[in-house]
C-alpha positions in Angstrom: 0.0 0.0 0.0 2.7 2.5 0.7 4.3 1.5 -2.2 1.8 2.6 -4.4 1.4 5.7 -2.4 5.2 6.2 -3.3 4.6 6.2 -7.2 1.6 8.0 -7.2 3.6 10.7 -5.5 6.4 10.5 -8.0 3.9 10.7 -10.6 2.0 14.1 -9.3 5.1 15.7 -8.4 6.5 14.9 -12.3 2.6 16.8 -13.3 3.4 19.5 -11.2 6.7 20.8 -10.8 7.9 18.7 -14.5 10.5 16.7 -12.9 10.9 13.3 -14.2 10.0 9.9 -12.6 13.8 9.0 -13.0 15.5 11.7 -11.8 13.5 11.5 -8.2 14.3 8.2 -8.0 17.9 8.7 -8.3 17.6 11.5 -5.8 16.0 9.0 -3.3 18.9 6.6 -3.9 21.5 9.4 -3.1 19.9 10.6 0.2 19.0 6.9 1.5 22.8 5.9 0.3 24.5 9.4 2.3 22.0 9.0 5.1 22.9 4.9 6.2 26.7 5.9 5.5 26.7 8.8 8.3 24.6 6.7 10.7 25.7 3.5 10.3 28.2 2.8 8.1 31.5 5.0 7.2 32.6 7.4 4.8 34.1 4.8 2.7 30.8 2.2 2.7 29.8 0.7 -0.4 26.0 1.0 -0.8 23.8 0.0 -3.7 20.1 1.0 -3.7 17.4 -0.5 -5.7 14.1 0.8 -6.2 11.4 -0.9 -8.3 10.1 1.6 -10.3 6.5 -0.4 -10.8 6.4 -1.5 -7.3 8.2 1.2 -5.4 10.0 -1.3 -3.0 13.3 -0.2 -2.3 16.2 -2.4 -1.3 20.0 -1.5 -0.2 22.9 -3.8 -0.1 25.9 -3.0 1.6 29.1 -4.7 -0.8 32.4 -5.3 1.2 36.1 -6.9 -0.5 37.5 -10.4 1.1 40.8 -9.6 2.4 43.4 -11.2 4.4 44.4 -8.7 6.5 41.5 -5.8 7.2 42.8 -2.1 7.0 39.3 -0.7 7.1 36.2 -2.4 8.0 33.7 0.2 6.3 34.5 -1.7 2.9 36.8 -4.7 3.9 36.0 -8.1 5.4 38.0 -10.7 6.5 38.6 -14.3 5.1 36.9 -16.0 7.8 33.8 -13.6 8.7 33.2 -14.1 5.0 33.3 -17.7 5.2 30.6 -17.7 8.2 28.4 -16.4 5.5 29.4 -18.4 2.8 32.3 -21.1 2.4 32.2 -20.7 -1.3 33.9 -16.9 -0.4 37.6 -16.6 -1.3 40.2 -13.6 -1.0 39.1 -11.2 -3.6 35.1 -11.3 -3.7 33.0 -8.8 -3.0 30.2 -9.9 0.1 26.7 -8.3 -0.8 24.5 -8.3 2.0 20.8 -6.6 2.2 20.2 -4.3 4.5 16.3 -3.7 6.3 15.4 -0.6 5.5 13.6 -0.6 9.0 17.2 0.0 10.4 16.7 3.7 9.5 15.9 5.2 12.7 13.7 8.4 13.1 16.7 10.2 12.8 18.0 8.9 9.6 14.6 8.8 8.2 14.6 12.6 8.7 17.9 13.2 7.1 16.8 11.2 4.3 14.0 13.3 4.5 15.7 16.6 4.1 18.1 15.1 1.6 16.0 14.2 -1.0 13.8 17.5 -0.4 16.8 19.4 -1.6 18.0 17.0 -4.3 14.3 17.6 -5.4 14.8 21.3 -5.2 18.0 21.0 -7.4 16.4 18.9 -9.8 13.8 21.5 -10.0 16.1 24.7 -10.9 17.4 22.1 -13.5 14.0 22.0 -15.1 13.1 25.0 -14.8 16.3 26.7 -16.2 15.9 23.8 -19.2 12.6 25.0 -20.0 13.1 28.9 -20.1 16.0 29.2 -21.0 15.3 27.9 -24.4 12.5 30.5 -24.3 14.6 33.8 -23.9 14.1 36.6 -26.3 10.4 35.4 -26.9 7.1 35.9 -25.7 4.9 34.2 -23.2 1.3 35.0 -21.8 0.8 35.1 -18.1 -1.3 36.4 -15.1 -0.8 38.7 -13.2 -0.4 37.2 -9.4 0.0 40.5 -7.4 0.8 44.3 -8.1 3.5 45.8 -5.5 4.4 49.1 -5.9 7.4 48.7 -7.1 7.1 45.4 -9.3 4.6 43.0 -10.4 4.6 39.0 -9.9 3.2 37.1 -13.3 2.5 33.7 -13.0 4.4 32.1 -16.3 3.4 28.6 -15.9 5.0 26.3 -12.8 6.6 29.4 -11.4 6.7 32.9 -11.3 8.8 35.9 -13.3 9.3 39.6 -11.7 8.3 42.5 -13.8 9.9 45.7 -12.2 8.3 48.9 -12.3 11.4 49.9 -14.8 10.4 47.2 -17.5 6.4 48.3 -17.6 5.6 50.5 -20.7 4.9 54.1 -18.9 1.1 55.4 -17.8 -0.3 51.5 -18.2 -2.3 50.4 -15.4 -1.7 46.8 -14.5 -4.2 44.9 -12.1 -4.4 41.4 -10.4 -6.3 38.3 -12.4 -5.1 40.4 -15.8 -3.6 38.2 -18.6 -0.7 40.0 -20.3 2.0 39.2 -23.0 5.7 39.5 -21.8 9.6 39.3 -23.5 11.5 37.1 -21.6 14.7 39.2 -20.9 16.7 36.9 -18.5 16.9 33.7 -17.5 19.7 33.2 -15.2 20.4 30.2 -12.3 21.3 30.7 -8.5 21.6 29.1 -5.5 18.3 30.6 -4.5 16.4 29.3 -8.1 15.9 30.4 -11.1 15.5 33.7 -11.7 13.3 35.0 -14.7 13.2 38.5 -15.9 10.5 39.7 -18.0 9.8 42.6 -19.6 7.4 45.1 -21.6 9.8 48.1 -22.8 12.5 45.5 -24.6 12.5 46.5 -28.7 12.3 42.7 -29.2 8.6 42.7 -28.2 7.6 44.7 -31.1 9.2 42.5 -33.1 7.6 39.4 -31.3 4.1 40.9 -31.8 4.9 41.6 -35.6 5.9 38.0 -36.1 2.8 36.8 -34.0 0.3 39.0 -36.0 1.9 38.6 -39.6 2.2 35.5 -41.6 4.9 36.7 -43.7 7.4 37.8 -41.1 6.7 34.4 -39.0 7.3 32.0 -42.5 10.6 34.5 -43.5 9.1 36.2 -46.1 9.2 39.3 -44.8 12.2 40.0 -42.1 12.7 42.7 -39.7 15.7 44.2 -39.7 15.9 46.3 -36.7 13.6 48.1 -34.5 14.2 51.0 -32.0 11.5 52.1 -29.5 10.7 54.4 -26.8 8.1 52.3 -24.7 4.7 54.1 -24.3 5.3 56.8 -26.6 6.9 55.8 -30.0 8.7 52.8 -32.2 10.3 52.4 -35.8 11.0 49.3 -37.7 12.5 48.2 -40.6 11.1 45.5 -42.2 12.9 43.7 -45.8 12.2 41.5 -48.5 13.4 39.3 -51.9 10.2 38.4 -53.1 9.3 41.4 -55.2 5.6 40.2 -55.5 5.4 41.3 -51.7 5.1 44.3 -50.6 6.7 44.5 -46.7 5.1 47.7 -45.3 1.8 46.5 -46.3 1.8 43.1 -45.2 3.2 44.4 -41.7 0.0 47.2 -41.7 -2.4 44.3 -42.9 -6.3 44.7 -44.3 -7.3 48.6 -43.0 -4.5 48.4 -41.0 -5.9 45.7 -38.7 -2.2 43.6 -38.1 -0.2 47.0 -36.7 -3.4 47.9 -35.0 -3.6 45.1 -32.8 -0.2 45.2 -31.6 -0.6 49.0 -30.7 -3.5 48.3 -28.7 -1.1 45.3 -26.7 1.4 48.6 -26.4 -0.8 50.6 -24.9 -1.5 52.7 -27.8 2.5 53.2 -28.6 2.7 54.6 -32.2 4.6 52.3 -34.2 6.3 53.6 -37.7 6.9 51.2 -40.5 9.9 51.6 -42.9 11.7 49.9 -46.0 15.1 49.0 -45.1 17.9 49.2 -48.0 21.3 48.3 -47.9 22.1 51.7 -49.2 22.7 53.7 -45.9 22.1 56.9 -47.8 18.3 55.3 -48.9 18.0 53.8 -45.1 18.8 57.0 -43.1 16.2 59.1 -45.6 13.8 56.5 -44.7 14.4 56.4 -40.8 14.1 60.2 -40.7 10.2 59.5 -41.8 7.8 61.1 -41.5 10.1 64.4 -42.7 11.4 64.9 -46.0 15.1 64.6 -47.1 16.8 67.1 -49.2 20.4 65.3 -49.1 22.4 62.5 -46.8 26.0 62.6 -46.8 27.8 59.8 -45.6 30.8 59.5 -43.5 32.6 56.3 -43.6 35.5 57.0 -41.2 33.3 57.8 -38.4 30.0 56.1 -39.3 28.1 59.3 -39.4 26.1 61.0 -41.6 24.9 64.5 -42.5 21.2 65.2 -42.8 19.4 68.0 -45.0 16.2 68.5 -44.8 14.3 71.8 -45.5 13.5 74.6 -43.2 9.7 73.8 -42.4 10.7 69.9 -42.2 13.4 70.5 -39.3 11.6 70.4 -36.6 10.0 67.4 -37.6 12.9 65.5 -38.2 14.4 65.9 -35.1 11.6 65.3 -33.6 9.6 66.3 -29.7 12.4 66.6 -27.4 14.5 64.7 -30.7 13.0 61.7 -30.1 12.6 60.8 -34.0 16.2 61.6 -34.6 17.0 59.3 -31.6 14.8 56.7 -33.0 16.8 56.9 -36.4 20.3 56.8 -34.6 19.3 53.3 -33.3 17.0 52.1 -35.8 19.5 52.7 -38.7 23.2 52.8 -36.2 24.2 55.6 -37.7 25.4 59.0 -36.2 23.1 61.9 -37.8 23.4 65.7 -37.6 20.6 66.9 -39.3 20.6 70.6 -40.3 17.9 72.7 -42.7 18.8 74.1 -45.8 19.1 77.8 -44.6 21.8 76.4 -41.9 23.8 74.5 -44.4 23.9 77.8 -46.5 24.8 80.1 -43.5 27.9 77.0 -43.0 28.9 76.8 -46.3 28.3 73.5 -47.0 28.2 72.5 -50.1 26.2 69.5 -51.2 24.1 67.7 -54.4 24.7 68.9 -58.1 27.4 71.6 -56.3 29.2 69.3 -54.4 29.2 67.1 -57.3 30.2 69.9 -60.0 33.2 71.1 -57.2 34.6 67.7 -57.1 34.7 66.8 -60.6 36.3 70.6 -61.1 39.1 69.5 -58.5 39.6 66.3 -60.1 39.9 68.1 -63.7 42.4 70.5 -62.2 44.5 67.8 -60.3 45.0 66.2 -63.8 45.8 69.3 -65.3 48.4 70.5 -62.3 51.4 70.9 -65.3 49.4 73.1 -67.8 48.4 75.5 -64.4 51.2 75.5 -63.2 52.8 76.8 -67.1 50.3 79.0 -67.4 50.9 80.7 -63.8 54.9 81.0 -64.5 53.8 82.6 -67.8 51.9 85.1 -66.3 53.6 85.7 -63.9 56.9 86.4 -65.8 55.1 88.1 -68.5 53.8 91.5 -66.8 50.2 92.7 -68.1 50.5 96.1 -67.7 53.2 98.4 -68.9 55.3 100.5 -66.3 54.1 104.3 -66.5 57.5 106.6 -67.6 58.7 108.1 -64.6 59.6 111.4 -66.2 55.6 111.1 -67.2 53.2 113.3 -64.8 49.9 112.8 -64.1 48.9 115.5 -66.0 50.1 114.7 -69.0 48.5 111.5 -68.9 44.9 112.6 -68.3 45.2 115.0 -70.7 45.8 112.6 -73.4 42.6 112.1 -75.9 40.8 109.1 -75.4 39.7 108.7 -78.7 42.0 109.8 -81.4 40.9 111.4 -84.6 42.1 108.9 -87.3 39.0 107.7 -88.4 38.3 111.5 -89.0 41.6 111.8 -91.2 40.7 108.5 -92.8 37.7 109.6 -94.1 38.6 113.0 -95.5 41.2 111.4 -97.8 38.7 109.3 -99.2 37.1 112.0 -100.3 39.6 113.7 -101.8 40.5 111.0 -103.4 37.3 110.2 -104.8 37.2 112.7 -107.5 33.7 111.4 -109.0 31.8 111.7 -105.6 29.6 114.8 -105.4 28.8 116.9 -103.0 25.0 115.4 -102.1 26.6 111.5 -102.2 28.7 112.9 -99.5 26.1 114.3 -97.6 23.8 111.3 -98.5 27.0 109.5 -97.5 27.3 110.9 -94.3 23.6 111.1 -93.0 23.3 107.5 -93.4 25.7 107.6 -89.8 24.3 110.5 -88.1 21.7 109.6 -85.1 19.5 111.9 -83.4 17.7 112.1 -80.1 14.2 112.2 -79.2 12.7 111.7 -75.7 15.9 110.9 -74.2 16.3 107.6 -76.6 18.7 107.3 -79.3 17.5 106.0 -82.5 19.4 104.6 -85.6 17.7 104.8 -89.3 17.8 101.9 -91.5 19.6 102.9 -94.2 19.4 99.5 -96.3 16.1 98.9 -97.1 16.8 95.9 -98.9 18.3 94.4 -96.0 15.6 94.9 -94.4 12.4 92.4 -93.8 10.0 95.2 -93.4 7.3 96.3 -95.9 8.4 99.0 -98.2 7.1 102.4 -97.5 4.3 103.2 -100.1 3.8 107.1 -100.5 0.2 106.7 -102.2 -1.2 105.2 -98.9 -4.1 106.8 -97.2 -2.7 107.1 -93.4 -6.7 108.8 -93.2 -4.7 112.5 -93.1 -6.6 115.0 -91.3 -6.1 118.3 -92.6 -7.2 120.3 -88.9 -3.6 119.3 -87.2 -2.2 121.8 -90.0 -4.3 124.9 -88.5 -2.9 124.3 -85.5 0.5 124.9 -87.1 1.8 128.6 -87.6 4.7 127.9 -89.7 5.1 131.0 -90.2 6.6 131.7 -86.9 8.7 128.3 -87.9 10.6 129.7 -90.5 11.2 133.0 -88.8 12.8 130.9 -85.6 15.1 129.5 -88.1 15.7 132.7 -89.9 16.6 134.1 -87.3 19.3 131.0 -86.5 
């Protein structure tokens, strides 16, 4: 009857706490086998335990070695005492003999007790640390056990995980009997148990929810490259794929955006931005900067930073309340970024897109073409532009000089002289073809070649509807007086 009693107990504490059938049993061997050798055998006793695992009857044997002369009695026996029990003994065998378990007095029976309680307890930590271990950096659902003010106990299953006030997303309300979704953070082993930390602000439950709510991330089709977060306020990810038949923002915002909507509402509400990553870093950090606009991204290799431009209404929304998207950005994409607007970059100097393209190429051109420069400078340079002024010269003298000279004049007059057939009116004709006159303060040029010229010819029998009246209000009279008079 007690036997049964014994492996029905082995059986409900494997249910319970998971430890296997076998591994008690071996822990009841140990602590029956260190409990007879302190009470009644010594240090160096050979015991064997057997336990029927059916039955549950347990049997020890203590094993000694046939010697001639005894050293040590807890494991040697002598040639005659091992005769007494059998004849058939010789110097060399090993004497098994059973021992009653009803030797075990209360006092053994209570080490035994205490033994095995903590080989159970070991065995235990063992399971436990088995088990969670393999689930770190996922997510498990539990209940919430009891709210202290500083952390909360969730019940995980055959034991319980500690979510501190620090890992709980800020301004959500957490209350007893609640069942709630938590990233296992730590899983570590001590004297004392296992410890399991859990968490709500870790970036790697976002990404746990994604793949949870979203077929494609969870069969590889779509990955997630990285994710940054601020818990209870705001989160980016970065989310990639081959297959260009899929597109990865959509499948992560799902039908009317009910995927991403049900993992804000496990957030608390948290805003959660979806971007395209790229292996370009210039393409990746325009995308991270979301929901602002990107003018140019200049990269830095040496010191993995990068230089943002956006425009002058789009700063402040690149960096962001209190720069929280540019802080998002920095982790999401692990770049440095120093993001300035358009008007700063001017007021700096700095010199990006087609410019800083055009400036390069122009540096490269004139690093190729450093001999012809530098031929062209010592030319120059021994070759003086302007002549020396005569010292015995004054400055009078040379402001008085004419700045236009009167050879064209000269020119012209022998022509005519020489020109015996031209007559006085071809001169005249000659020479009104380049006068110009003035009229409203705007000089006007006649066209003297009317063939030249596209314009209709000027017809003298055209009626320009002449009105006779503006002639009354003439007095030429006084006209050719004024002249006379010149």
């Amino acid at each position: 009857m007690a036997s049964k009693k014994f492996i029905q107990a082995l059986e409900l504490l494997e249910s319970e706490k998971g430890i296997q059938k076998e591994v008690v049993l071996e822990a009841l061997k140990e602590a029956l086998e260190k409990s007879y050798k302190k009470n009644y055998g010594g240090s160096e006793s050979i015991i064997r335990v057997d336990i029927n695992e059916n039955t549950g009857k347990i049997r020890l044997y203590e094993i000694k070695h046939v010697v001639d002369d005894v050293n040590d009695e807890d494991f040697e026996l002598s040639l005659e005492e091992a005769q007494v029990i059998n004849p058939k003994y010789q110097v060399g065998d090993d004497v098994v003999t059973e021992i009653d378990p009803e030797v075990f007095g209360r006092l053994a029976a209570i080490q035994t007790k205490q033994l095995l309680k903590q080989k159970i307890r070991e065995a235990e930590k063992e399971t436990l640390y088995n088990e969670y271990i393999d689930k770190k950096d996922d997510i498990i659902t539990g209940v919430v056990d009891r709210v202290e003010e500083r952390f909360a106990i969730i019940n995980i299953g055959r034991t319980g995980a500690l979510l501190p006030l620090n890992q709980q997303i800020p301004g959500e309300k957490i209350y007893e009997g609640q069942h709630i979704k938590v990233y296992v953070s730590d899983v570590e082993r001590s004297t004392k148990g296992t410890h399991i930390g859990v968490s709500r602000t870790e970036p790697g439950l976002v990404k746990r929810l994604f793949e949870m709510e979203v077929p494609e991330i969870y069969d590889g089709t779509v990955e997630i490259k990285s994710v940054s977060r601020e818990a209870g306020d705001r989160s980016k990810i970065a989310v990639y794929t081959t297959n260009d038949n899929v597109d990865p923002i959509g499948s992560c915002v799902g039908p009317k955006g009910s995927r991403v909507r049900n993992v804000v509402n496990e957030l608390n509400g948290e805003m959660i931005d979806i971007i395209e990553w790229n292996e370009d870093p210039v393409i990746f950090i325009s995308h991270a900067l979301s929901p602002s606009e990107v003018v140019h991204v200049e990269i830095c290799e040496e010191d993995h930073s990068a230089l943002v431009i956006v425009p002058d209404n789009q700063l402040s929304l690149a960096i962001g309340k209190k720069g929280q998207n540019a802080r998002l950005a920095v982790r999401l994409t692990g770049w440095k970024i120093d993001i300035k607007s358009v008007s700063e970059a001017a007021a700096e100097g700095i010199i990006y897109g087609q410019d800083a393209e055009f400036e390069k190429s122009f540096e490269t051109e004139m690093t190729k073409d450093e001999p012809i420069v530098e031929t062209l400078v010592k030319t120059v340079s021994s070759e003086p532009i302007i002549e020396e002024a005569d010292e015995e010269e004054t400055f009078e003298d040379i402001i008085s000089e004419p700045e236009l000279t009167e050879e064209p004049v000269e020119e012209f007059e022998e022509m005519i002289e020489e020109d015996d057939s031209m007559d006085e009116d071809e001169v005249s004709e000659s020479i009104d073809e380049e006068e110009t006159f003035v009229a409203d303060d705007e000089e006007e040029t006649f066209v003297t070649d009317l063939e030249e010229d596209d314009s209709e010819e000027f017809d003298d029998d055209y009626d320009y509807d002449y009105d006779p009246k503006y002639d009354e209000d003439i007095d030429y009279d006084e006209f050719d007086k004024y002249y006379d008079e010149k």
